[in-house]
C-alpha positions, 0 to 999 in steps of 0.5 A: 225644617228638614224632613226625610221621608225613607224609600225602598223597593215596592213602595206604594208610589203614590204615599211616596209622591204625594207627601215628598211633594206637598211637604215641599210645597209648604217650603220644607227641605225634603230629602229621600233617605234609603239604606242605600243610595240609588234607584228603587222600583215602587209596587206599580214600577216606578223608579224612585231616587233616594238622594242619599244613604241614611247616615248614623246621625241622622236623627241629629239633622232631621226634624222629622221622618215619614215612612210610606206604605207598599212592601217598602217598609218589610225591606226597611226593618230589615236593616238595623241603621233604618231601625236605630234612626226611627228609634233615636228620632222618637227617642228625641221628640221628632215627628214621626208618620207612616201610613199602610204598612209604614207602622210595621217600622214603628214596630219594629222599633218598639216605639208604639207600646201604648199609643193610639195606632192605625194602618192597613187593616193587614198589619193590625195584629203585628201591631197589637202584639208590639204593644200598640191600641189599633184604632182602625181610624182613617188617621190617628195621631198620639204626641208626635205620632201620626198614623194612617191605613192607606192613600184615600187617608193622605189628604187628612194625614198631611192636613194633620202632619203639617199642622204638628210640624208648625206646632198646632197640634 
């Protein structure tokens, strides 16, 4: 199962890291996908390497997306082939998580009209008017969905994520 998990500038290091690698510890092949390849820097100044540029028929290749927190996912909507992808990806019932202000992308995709969402409390009303029923819960999870506010709600998040990756909803 391949799994690409998106990077840009700011984001929140510790969203990044922790699912990279415990997704790779579960023996999946996780790739770090940004609008460009190359260098990053995270809210705390940590470079981070994205292995590779998005490519138009990603969504074919990778089972699913996570998109972590920070600033990152501002930069992020603001290329439309990053948009495009997370569209076709739920669009063909692939996996979609994004934690903090990760669910501003699904936002911006328009795919959260009438699901069950959460995030950093900040973002709350940008996702009320895109459609979306904000929970407020640590994490939440509607079909192939799963969303969660911050990093003390990453250890449920993935506990959730890798039990849907495996078909155990």
């Amino acid at each position: 199962m391949k799994i690409a998990i998106l990077l840009d500038n700011y984001v929140e290091e510790i969203e990044f890291l922790y699912p990279f690698y415990r997704l790779k510890e579960e023996g999946y092949e996780v790739v770090s996908i940004a609008a460009k390849e190359g260098e990053y820097r995270g809210k705390n100044g940590m470079l981070i390497k994205a292995e590779r540029a998005l490519r138009g028929d990603d969504h074919e290749y990778f089972n699913a997306v996570f998109i972590p927190g920070g600033y990152a996912p501002d930069h992020l909507r603001r290329h439309q082939e990053i948009v495009n992808f997370i569209r076709e990806m739920y669009n063909k019932g692939k996996v979609i998580a994004a934690i903090c202000h990760g669910p501003w992308l699904l936002a911006s995709a328009d795919i959260i009209r009438n699901k069950r969402v959460t995030s950093f409390f900040s973002i709350k009303d940008d996702l009320i008017h895109a459609g979306a029923i904000y929970t407020g819960k640590n994490v939440e999870i509607d079909g192939k969905i799963i969303t969660a506010t911050d990093p003390s709600a990453l250890p449920e998040m993935m506990r959730e994520l890798i039990k849907i990756l495996k078909g155990h909803p």
